[in-house]
N, C-alpha and C positions, 0 to 999 in steps of 0.2 A: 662262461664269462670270466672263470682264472685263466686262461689262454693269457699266451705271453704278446701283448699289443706292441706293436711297430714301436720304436723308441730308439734315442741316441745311443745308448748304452743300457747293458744288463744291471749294473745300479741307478739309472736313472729315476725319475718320479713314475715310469709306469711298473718298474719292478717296485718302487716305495708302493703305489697305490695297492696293488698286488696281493704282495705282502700283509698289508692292511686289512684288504675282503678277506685274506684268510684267516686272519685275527679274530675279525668281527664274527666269521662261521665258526670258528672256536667258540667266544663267547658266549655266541647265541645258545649252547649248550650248558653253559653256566648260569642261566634265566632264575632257576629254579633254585639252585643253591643262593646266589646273589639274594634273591627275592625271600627265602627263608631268613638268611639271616637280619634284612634290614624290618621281617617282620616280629625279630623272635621281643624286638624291644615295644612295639605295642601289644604283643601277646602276652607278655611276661605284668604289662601295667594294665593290661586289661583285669587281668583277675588280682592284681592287688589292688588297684583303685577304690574298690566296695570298702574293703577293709580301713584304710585309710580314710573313706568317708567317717565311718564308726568310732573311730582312733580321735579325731579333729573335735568331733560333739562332746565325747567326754574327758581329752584332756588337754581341748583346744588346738593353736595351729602353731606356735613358736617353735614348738619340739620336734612334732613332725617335719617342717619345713627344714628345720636343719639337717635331726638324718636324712633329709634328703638330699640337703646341699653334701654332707659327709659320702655318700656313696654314689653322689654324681665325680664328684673329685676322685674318688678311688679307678671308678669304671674309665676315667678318660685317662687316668695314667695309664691304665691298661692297655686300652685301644693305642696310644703312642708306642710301646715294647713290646704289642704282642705279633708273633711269626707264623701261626698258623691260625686255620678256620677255627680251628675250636677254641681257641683265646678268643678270638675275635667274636664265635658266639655268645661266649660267657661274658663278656663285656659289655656287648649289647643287652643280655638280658639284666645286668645290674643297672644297666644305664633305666632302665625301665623301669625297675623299683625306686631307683633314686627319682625319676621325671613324677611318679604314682606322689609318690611325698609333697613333690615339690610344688606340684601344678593345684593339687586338690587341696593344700594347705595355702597356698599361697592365694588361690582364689578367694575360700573362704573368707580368708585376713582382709582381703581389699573390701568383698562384700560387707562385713560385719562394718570396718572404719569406715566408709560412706555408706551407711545405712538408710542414707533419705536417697540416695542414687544410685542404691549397688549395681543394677543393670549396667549401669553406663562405666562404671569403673572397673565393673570384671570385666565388661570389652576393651575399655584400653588395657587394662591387665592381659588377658588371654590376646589381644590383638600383640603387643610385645612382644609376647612370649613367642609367637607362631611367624612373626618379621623374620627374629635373631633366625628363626631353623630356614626359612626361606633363603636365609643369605649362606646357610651353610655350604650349599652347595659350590656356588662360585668361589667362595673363602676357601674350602678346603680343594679343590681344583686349582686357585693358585699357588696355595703354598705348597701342595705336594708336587706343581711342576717347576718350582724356582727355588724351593729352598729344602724340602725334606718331604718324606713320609710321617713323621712324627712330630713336624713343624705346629701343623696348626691345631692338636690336640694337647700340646706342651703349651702354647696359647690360653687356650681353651681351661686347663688345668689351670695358666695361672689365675682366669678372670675368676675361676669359681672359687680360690682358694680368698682372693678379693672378697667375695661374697661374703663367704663364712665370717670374717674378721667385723665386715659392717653389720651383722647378727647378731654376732658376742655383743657388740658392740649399741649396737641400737635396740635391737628385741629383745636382747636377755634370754633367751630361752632355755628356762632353767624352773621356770613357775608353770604350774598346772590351772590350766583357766579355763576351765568347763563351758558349753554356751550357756545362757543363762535361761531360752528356749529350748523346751526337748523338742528333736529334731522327726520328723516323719519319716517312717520307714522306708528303706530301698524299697521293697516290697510293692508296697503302698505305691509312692513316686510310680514306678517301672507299670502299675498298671494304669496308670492316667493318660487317655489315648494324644492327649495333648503334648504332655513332656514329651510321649515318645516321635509323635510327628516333631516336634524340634529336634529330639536326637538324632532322627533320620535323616534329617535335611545338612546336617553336621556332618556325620559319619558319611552320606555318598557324595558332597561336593568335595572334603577331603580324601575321599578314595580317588579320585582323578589326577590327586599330583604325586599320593602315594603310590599308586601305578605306576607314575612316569618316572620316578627317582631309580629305581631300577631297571627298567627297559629301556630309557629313552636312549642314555649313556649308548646300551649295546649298539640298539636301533641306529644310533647317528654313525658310530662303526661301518656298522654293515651296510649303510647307503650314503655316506657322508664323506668317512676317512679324515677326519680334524687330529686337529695335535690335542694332545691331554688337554691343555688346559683349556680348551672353547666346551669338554666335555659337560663341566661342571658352570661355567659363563652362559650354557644355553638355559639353565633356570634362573639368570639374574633378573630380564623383563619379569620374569614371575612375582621374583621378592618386589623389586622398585613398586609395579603396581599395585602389589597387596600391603605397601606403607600407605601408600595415596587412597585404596579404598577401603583400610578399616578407618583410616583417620579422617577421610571424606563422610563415610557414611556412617561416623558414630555420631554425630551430629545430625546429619539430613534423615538418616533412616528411621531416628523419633517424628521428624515434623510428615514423612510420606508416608509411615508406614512401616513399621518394622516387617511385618507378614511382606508385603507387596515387595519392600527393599530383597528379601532371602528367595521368595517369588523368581521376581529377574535376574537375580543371583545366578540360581541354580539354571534356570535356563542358560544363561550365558556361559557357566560353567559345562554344559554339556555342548555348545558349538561350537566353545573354542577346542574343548577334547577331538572334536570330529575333523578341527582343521588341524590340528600336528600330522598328522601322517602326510600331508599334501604339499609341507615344507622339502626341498630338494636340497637345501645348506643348514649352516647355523641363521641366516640370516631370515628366511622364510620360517623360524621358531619364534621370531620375536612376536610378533603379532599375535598367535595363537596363546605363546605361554604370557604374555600382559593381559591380555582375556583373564587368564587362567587366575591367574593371580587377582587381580582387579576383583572379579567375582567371588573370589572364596571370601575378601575380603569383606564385601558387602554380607557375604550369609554370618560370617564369625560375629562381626560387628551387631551383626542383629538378632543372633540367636542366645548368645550367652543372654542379654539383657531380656530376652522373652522368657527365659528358661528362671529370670530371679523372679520376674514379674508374677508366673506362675504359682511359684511356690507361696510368692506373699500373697496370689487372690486363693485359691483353691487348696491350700494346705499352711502348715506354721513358715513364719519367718526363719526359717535356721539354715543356713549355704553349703554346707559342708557335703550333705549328701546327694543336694540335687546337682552340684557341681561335680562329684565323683562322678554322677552318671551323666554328665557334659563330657567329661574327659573321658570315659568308657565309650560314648558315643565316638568321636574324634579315636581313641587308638585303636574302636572297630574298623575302623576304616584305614587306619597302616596296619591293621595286622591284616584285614583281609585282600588287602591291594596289592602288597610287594607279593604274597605266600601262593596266591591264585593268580596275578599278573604272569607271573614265568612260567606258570604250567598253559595259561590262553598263548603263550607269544608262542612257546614251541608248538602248541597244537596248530594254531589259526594263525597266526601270524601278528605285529604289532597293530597294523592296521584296523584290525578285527576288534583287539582288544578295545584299543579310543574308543572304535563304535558301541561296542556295547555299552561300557562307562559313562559313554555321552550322553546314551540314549535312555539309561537307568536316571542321569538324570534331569533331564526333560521331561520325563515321565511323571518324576517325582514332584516335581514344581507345584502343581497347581495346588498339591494336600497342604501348602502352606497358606493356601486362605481359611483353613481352618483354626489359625492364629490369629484371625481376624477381629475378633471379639469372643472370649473364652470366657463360659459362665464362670463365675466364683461359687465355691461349692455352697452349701446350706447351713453348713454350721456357720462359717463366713457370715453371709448373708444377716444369721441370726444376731451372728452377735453384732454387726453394724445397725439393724433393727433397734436393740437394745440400747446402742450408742447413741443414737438418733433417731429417737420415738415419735416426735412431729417431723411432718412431713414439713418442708422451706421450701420458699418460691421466692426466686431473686426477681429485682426491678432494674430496670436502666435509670440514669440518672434523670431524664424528662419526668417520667415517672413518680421518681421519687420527690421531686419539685412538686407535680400537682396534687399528690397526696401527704401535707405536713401532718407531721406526726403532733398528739395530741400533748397536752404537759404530763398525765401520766406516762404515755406509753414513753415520753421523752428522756425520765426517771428511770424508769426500765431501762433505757439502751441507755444511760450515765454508768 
């Protein structure tokens, strides 16, 4: 297939195409390196997260959030000056302790300030947060092919350096603000088969794009031949859609159904994984990755809010660590997607990979009707018992027409 094809000239576009495949067969042996490193930054937040849950309950979220803004700034100066693999891992891995800080703090703060609706505000919260990384891709594909390598993390550096200033400046974080609930154990959480069917449902619909962040690029190499910058523009259908379906479905997925909304979700996430390999351009990716995106969005949007709901029926109110284990769920799935992604593409090939991803989660779908109505545990129970020792029977207002209340009972309800 490198055989040199009929052509006007030995530099013409079939020696550029050429060229190209052989690029791409290089690549394809870099799967594995590639895919390490974009995984060492959810490995690295996977085991600090926990910790950071525990950090947040007893000395609140202001301070963590900021060291976290402080070594998200550090690690992207890095990433802009650094020349070799091993800068570039050490970067990634800071970037992961600074994301641990930032996500698990951050969430809690929104959960605690809308306390009558934390579900729905840690989804537009965590829905934000997972847009901006959606558009990374496209973003940094144009500025590394129109303006630098170090362009759009010198960006990047400055908005976080932004950040910091509106912190100092609005949160103070410099006071110790304990919750004012003691919070229920990791422990504890991680064995309620319920949490874990939501973290599930997290962690494999997210592994289908963290799969594709490092394969795909190759993948369109070795059967495609684009210029740089379409490399990183083939996950933009992805972002646009998942603005439209966390923001569409943080709203709709309370009135149908949250379980039923992350349901179709995760189904739809595994058909559109099945159809990327059957794209022959960049053109034939829009479809599938607007799928892609589109549905993640539905599960993100519906699961953080089942994941507070949770904790407020079947354990105490406190965010901090059943959101650590939100965010351990979600970087299980980038660290197990980029690290295993490159070792399936070299064995079996790209195509192989989708299917299995797809099919993992289609599989997975249906355990989300088990969100469908989740007992509230017994302590719960009791102490609403206690709170409301008669039993009430509402009327409609006909009702309450033919039975006029009497001058006592009238005194009573004065």
């Amino acid at each position: 297939p490198l055989s040199s094809p009929p052509g006007p000239s030995p530099g013409g576009p079939p020696a550029l195409r050429r060229s190209c495949l052989q690029g791409g067969e290089f690549l394809a042996q870099e799967n594995t390196r590639v895919g390490l490193l974009f995984a060492s930054k959810a490995l690295v937040q996977l085991l600090v997260n926990p910790w950071v849950g525990v950090l947040t309950n007893r000395i609140g979220y202001h301070i963590p959030m900021f060291l976290g803004f402080t070594i998200m700034f550090l690690s992207t100066l890095m990433f802009a000056f650094s020349g070799t693999y091993t800068l570039l891992f050490i970067a990634r891995a800071l970037q992961g302790i600074g994301s641990a800080f930032s996500s698990v703090a951050g969430s809690g703060d929104s959960g605690t300030a809308f306390s009558e609706d934390s579900g729905t505000a840690i989804s537009e919260d965590s829905g934000t947060a997972r847009l901006w990384g959606q558009f990374g891709a496209p973003f940094g594909s144009i500025m590394y092919e129109f303006v630098g390598k170090a362009s759009p993390f010198l960006v990047l550096a400055f908005l976080a350096l932004l950040d910091g200033a509106l912190q100092l400046c609005i949160l103070q974080p410099s006071r110790i603000s304990p919750e004012s609930t003691k919070a229920t154990p990791v422990s504890t959480l991680l064995r309620d088969p319920y949490i874990l069917v939501a973290a599930g449902a997290l962690c494999f619909s997210n592994m289908g794009v963290a799969m594709l962040e490092p394969t795909l690029p190759i993948w369109m190499l070795q059967t495609m031949c684009p210029p740089q910058w379409q490399l990183g523009m083939a996950f933009l259908p992805a972002s646009i859609s998942y603005l439209i379906g966390t923001n569409l479905f943080g709203i709709l997925a309370n009135k149908m159904g949250r379980w039923l909304c992350s349901m179709i979700g995760m189904a739809v996430v595994g058909i559109s994984l099945l159809c990327v390999p059957l794209a022959t351009n960049i053109y034939g990716l829009i479809g599938p990755n607007a799928g892609l995106g589109f549905a993640i969005g539905m599960v993100d949007s519906s699961m953080m809010p089942i994941m507070a709901y949770l904790v407020d029926l079947r354990h105490t109110s406190a965010y901090g660590t059943v959101y650590a284990i939100a965010d351990v769920a979600f970087c299980l799935g980038f660290a197990i997607g980029p690290s295993t992604g490159g070792a399936i593409v070299l064995a079996l090939g790209f195509p192989w990979l989708m299917v299995m991803v797809g099919a993992l989660n289609v599989a997975f779908a249906p355990l989300c009707c088990l969100l469908r109505s989740p007992p509230a545990s017994e302590e719960n129970l009791a102490i609403l018992r206690q709170e409301c020792p008669m039993q009430t029977k509402s009327y409609t207002g006909k009702e309450s027409q033919e039975l006029p209340l009497t001058g006592g009972e009238a005194e009573n309800v004065e």
